[in-house]
C-alpha positions in Angstrom: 91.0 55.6 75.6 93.5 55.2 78.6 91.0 54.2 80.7 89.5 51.4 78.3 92.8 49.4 78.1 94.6 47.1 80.5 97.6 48.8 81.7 98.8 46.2 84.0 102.8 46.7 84.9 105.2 43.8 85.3 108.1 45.2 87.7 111.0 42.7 86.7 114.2 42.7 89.0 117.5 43.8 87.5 120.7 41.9 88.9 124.1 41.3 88.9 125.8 38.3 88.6 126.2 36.4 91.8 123.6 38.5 93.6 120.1 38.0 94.2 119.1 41.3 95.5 117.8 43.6 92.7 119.9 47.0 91.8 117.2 48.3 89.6 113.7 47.2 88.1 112.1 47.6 85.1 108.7 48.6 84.7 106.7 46.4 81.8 103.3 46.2 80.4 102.0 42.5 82.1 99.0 41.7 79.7 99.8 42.5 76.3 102.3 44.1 75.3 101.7 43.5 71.6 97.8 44.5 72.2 98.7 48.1 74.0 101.2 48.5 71.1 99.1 48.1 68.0 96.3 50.6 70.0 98.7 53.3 70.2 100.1 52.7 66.6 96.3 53.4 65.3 95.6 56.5 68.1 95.7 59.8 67.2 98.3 62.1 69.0 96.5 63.4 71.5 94.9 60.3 72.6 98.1 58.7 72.3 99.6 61.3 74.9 96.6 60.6 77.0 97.0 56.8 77.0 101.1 57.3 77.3 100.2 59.3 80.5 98.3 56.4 81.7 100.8 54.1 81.6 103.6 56.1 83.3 101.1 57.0 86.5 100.4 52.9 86.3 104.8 52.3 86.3 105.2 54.9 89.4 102.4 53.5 91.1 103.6 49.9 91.1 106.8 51.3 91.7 106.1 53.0 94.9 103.3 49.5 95.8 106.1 47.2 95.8 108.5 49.3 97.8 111.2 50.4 95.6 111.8 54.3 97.3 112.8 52.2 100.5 114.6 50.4 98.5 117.0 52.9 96.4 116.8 50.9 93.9 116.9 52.1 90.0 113.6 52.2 87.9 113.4 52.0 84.5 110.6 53.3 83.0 109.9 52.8 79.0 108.9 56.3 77.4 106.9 55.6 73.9 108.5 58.8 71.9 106.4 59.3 69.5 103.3 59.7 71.5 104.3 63.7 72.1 106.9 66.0 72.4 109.7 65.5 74.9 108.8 68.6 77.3 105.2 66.8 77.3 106.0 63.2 78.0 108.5 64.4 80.6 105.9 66.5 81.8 103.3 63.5 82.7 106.5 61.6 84.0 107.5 64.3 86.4 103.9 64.7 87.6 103.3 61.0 88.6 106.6 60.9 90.3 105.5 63.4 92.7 102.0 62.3 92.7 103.6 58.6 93.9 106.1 60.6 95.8 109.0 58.7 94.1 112.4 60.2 93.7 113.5 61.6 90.0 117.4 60.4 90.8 116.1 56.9 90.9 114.1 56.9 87.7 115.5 56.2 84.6 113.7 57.2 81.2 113.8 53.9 78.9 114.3 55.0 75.0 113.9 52.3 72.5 117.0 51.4 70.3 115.1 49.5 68.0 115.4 50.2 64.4 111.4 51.2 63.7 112.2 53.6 66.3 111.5 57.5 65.2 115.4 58.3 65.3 114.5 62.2 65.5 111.9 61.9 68.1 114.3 59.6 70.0 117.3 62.2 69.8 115.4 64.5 71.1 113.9 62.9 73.8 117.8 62.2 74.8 118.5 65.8 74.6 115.7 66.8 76.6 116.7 64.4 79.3 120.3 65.7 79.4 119.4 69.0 79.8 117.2 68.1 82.9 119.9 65.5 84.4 117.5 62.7 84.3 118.9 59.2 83.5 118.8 57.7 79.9 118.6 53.8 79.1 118.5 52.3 76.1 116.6 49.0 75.2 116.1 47.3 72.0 119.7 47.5 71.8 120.9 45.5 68.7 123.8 47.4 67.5 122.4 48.2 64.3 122.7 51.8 62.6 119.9 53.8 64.7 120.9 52.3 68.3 124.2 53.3 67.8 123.6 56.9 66.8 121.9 57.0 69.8 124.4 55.9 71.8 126.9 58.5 70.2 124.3 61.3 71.4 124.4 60.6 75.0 126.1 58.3 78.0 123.1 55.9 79.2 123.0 54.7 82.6 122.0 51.2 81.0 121.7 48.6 78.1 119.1 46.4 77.3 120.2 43.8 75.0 117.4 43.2 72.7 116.1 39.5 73.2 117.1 38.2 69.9 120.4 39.4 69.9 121.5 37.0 73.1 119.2 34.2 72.3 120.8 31.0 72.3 124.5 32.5 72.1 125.8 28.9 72.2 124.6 28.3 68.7 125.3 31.6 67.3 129.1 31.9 67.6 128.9 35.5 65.6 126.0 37.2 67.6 128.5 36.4 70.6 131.2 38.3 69.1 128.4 40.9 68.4 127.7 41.1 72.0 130.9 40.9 73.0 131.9 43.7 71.2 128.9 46.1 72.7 129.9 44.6 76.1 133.7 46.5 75.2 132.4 49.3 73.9 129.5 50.0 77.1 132.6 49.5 79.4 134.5 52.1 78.0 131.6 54.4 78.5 131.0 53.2 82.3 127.6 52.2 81.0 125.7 49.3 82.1 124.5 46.3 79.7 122.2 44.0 80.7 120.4 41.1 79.3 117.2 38.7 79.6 118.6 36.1 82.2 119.2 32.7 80.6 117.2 30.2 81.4 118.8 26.8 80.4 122.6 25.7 81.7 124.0 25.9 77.9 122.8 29.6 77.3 124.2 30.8 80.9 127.4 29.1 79.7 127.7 31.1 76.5 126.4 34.3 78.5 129.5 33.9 81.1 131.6 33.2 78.2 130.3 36.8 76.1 130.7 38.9 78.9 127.5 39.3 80.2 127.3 40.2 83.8 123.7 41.6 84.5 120.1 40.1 84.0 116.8 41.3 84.2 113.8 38.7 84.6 113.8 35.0 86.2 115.0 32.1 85.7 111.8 30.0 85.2 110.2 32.9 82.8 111.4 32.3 79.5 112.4 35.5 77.6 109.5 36.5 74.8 111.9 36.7 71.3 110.9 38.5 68.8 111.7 36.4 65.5 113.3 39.0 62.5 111.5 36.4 59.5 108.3 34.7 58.9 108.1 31.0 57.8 108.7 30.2 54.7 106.0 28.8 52.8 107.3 25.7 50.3 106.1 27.0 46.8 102.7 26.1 45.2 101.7 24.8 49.4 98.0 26.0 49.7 97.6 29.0 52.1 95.8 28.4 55.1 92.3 30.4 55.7 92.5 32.4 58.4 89.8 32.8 60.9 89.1 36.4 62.1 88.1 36.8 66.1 84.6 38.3 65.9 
């Protein structure tokens, strides 16, 4: 199954403010990502561990393609936890970082924050980590009940701001206190937060204004929100057939 599906990785820089030289890179699926993730919702567990494997050899290889153990740069690789146990996934991780010769202190193991996210399997993923001194970041990260018992069960190296929570800050005067308060609380853990860079003068505005310091992405690729309701349909509106891809 691993080999059937298109595991193409986007590498997306990570910067700071001011800087255009990257301080860490995170490594994406490019074709997809909705595609891969409804696959491995269906898979069964060992063939979700297979195709998880897959993916993580594809991130280190990319990695090390594009130069980032020269570098010194950060990686951030996404770890899907419910696809195996902790001492397994860690297991295929480990091995394509020495396959791809690429340094463990560099890497950092991605958990999402997201509220569908298996809070037990995510926990101990975390604990696994800490007891082998790897690196923990967090994405997804909304603030909402399960991201921030994560954060109370470990000290990530970084943040990622889920898209829809900094989207358009200028028009959402209470998701920029939300942010702002995460921004307080990641600094008094020395932890890193960063966010999908802003791609149009009024949202970079409101981003400076929040707090927000680092960016991963471009400017000229608009960030990929994920909307939290469905259209509303005006009652006793006919429904729309829709047309299945054969």
């Amino acid at each position: 199954m691993a080999t059937t599906m298109d595991l193409r990785i986007d590498l997306q820089p990570i910067t700071a403010q001011g800087s255009t030289e990257p301080f860490a890179w995170h490594a994406g699926i490019q074709a997809r990502p909705q595609a891969f993730h409804t696959v491995d919702a269906i898979l069964l567990r060992e063939d979700r561990a297979e195709l998880e494997a897959a993916r993580l050899d594809r991130a280190l290889a990319a990695a090390a393609a594009a130069g980032l153990v020269e570098a010194g740069t950060l990686l951030a690789v996404p770890v899907q936890v419910r696809a195996g146990s902790p001492d397994r996934l860690l297991g295929h991780l480990f091995r394509a970082a020495l396959r791809h010769r690429f340094p463990l202190d560099q890497i950092v193991v991605e958990i999402s924050a997201d509220e569908s996210t298996d809070r037990d399997a995510a926990a101990a993923m975390i604990h696994a980590c800490t007891d082998r001194g790897m690196m923990i970041g967090l994405s997804d990260f909304a603030a909402g009940p399960l991201a921030l018992g994560l954060l109370a069960h470990c000290s990530p190296r970084l943040i990622r701001l889920a898209p829809a929570l900094v989207h358009h800050l200028e028009a959402a005067p209470a998701r920029a206190r939300l942010v702002e308060g995460v921004l307080r609380l990641a600094r008094g853990m020395g932890v890193t937060v960063i966010a999908p860079v802003p791609t149009e003068e009024a949202e970079q505005r409101a981003a400076a204004a929040a707090g927000l310091r680092h960016f991963q992405g471009t400017p000229s690729a608009a960030p990929r929100v994920r909307r939290y309701t469905r259209p509303v349909r005006r009652w006793g509106a006919p429904v729309a057939a829709t047309r299945l891809a054969a």
